[in-house]
N, C-alpha and C positions, 0 to 999 in steps of 0.2 A: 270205537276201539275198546275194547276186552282189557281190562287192567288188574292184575293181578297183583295181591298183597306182597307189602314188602316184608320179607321177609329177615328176624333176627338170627344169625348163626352160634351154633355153641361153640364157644372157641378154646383152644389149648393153646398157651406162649409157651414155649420150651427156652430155656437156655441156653446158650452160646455156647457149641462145642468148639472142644481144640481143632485148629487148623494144620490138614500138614500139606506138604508140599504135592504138585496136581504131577502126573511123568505121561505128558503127553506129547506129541510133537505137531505143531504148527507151522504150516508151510501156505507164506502168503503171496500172491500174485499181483500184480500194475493189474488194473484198466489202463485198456488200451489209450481212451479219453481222458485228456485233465479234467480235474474236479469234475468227473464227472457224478460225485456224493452217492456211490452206490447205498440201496437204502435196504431193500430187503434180500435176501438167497432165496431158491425154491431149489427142490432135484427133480432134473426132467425124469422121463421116462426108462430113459437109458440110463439115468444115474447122474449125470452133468449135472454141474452145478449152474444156475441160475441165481440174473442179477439184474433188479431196477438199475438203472443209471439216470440218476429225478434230475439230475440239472444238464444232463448231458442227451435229454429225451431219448434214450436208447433203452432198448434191451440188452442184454448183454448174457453170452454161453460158454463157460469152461469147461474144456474137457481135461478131467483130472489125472487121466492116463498118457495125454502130451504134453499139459500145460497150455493148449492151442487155446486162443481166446479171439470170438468172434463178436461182432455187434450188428444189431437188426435196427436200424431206427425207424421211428414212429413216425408217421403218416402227418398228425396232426401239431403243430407248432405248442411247445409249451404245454406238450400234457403234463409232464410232473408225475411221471411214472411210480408207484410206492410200494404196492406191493405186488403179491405174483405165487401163484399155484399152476401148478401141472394137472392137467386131464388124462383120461386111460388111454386116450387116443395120440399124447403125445403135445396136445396144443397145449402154449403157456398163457393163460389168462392172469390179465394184470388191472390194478387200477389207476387210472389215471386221475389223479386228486385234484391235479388243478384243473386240467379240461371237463371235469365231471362225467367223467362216461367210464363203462369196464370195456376193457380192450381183448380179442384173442389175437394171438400170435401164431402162425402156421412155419413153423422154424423149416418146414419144405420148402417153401416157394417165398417165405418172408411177407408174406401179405398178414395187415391186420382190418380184423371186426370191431366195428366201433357199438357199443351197448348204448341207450343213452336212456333216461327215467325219461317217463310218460309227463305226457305235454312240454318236453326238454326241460322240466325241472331241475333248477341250479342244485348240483348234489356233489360232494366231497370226497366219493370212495377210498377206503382204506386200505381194510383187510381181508382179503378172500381167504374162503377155507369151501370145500367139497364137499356134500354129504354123500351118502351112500346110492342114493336115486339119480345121483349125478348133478343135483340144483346145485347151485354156488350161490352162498350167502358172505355178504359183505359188511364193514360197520363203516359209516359215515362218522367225521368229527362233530363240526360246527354244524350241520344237518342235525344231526341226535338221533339217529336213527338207523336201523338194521335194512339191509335191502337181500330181496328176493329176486335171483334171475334166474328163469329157467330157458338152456342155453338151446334146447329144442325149437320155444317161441320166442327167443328172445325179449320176451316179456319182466317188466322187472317190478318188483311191489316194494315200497319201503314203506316200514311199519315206526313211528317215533317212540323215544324211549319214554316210559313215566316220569322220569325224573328229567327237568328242561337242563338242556345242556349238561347232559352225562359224558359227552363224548366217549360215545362206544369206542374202543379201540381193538386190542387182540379179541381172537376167535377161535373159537374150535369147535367139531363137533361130536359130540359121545356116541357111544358103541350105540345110545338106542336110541340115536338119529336127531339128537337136540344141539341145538345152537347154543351154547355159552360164551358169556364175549364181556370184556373187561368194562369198566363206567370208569374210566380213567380223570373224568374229571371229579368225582365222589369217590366215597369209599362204597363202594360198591358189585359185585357181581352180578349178572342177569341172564337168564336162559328165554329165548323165543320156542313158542309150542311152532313147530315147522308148518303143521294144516291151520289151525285158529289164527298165529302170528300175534300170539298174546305173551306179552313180556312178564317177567316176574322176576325181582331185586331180590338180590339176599346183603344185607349189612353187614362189613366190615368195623372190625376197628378205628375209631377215631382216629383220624388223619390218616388212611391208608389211601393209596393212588395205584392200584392193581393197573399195572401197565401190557402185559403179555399172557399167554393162560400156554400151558403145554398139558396134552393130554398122555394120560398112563396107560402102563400094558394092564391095572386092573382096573380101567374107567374112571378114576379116580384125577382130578387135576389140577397142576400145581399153575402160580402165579406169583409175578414179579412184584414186589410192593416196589415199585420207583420213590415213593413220597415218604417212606419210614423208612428203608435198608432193611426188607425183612424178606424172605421165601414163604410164600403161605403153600399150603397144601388142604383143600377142598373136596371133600366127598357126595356129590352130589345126589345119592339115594337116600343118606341121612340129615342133611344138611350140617355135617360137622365139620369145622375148619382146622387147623393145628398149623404153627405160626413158627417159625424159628429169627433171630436177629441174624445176617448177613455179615460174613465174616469180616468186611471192610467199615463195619461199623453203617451208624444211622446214617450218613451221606454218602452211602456206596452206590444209591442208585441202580439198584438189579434191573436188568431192564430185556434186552434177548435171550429167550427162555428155550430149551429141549429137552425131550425125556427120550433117553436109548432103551432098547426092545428090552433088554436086562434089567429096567427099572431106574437107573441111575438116574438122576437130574441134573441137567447141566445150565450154567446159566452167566450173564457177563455184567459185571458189576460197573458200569458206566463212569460215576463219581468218581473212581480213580484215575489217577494218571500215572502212568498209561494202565487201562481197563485189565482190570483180570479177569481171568474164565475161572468159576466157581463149577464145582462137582460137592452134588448132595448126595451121600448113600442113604437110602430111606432103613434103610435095616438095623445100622450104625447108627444114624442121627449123625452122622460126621461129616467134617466138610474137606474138601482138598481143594486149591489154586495155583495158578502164577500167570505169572502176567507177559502181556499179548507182545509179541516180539516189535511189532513197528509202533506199539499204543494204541492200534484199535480205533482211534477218533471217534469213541460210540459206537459198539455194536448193539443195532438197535432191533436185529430177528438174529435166527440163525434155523436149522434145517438139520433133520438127520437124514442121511443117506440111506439105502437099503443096507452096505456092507459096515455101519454104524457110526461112521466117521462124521464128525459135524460141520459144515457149511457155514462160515460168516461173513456178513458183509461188515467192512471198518470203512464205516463212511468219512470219519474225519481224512483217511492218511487214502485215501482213494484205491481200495485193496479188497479182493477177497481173502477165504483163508480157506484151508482145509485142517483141522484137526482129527489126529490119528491118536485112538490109546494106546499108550505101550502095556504088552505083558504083563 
């Protein structure tokens, strides 16, 4: 394995701008299943909102134009469904954490593809994200490691991180085809070369816990500090970082991240009760909130739409949500 220097980032802390009030409107739905701990959104193809249901082993489909709410369940007992991206062709590919395999979902006909690592090695899947060639790259927890599945061979490669027990978590991938994915257990960032599969850290501030990463409309991308109450924002052509304190203070716990086509940042501050939905204007340095009408129980991803509106799963109160901005 190919190891690539850790790397120090320049970093800027800003100040704590004033907070004013978020004028959005949130309209959240049942799962159909109790507890069934929806965990991540995805939007399908057609724009549905999609939903893990981890304890409820289900998939789960909104359509936002009835409110009609259907569920697909899973083939294999006890997968622990987490998280979930949509393909161009419509299939929802998800991971199933606890049964260690990636799953696809044919929302046609309800049949699912069971993925599983070579030699059925015990693996953790997390968080899928898409690149552009179509591969899906995912980060393992307790594994420590980024995995490769390309969905043509079904082939899957997992590459470990430098750092033992970094627990990869969020993920995204850049306009020029790079995997960046959070070290949620370090203070940490780290990008995979997609052909070599050679990792390379860039250091955070002492005590940060980068939990979610969202990518920008200028490539540019932001991250949840869960472990400080901070929004970071990362440049990854220069390696410079710039930091702001979260507006519910250092136990606010930011934690499911989105950036809309317009630049905004949107993001959901868990530590609170009940969680509020944070908006960062990057132009302003300003922040706007309020908080989530049933409490949210930990929104722990969330999703933007094509028509902009954002997707959350509130896994404590067993709910999706749709967020609309107003005017």
């Amino acid at each position: 394995m190919r190891i690539r220097p850790l790397l120090s980032l320049l970093f800027v802390t800003a100040s704590l701008a004033a907070t004013g009030n978020l004028s959005v409107e949130i309209k959240e739905y049942d799962i159909p299943t109790a507890n069934a701990r929806p965990h991540d959104p995805a939007v399908g193809a057609d724009g549905s909102l999609w939903v893990t249901e981890q304890k409820a082993n289900k998939l789960g489909r909104l359509d936002p134009a009835t409110g009609q709410f259907r569920e697909y369940p899973l083939k294999t007992p006890d997968s622990g469904p987490h998280g979930l991206v949509a393909d161009r062709d419509g299939n929802i590919w998800f991971t199933a954490i606890s049964a260690g395999y990636v799953g696809k979902l044919d929302p046609k006909t309800g049949e699912v593809t069971e993925y599983r690592a070579p030699d059925k090695r015990d693996v953790d899947p997390h968080t899928p994200v898409f690149d552009e060639n179509g591969i899906l790259w995912f980060t393992t927890e307790e594994l420590s490691s980024i995995g490769r599945l390309d969905p043509k061979t079904g082939e899957i490669k997992l590459q470990p991180t430098p750092t033992a027990h970094a627990i990869p978590y969020g993920i995204v991938v850049t306009r020029q085809g790079v995997p960046f994915f959070c070290e949620f257990g370090t203070n940490r960032l780290a990008s995979i070369d997609p052909q070599t599969m050679t990792i390379r850290e860039y250091r955070l501030p002492p005590g940060a816990r980068p939990r979610r990463l969202a990518l920008a409309p200028d490539g540019t991308i932001y991250y949840s500090d869960f472990g400080r109450g901070y929004l970071g924002h990362f440049d990854p052509t220069i390696g410079r970082a710039e930091e702001w304190a979260s507006p519910g203070g250092a136990n606010s716990e930011p934690y499911g991240i989105a950036v809309t086509a317009d630049g905004l940042v949107w993001y959901v501050e868990t530590g609170l009760k009940p969680n509020a939905l944070v908006r960062f204007n990057p132009k302003t340095k300003t922040f706007a909130s309020r908080t989530i009408p049933s409490g949210g129980g930990v929104v722990r991803n969330m999703a933007v739409a094509p028509d902009g509106r954002l997707y959350l799963a509130c896994s404590g109160v067993n709910k999706v949500a749709i967020v609309t901005v107003n005017p």
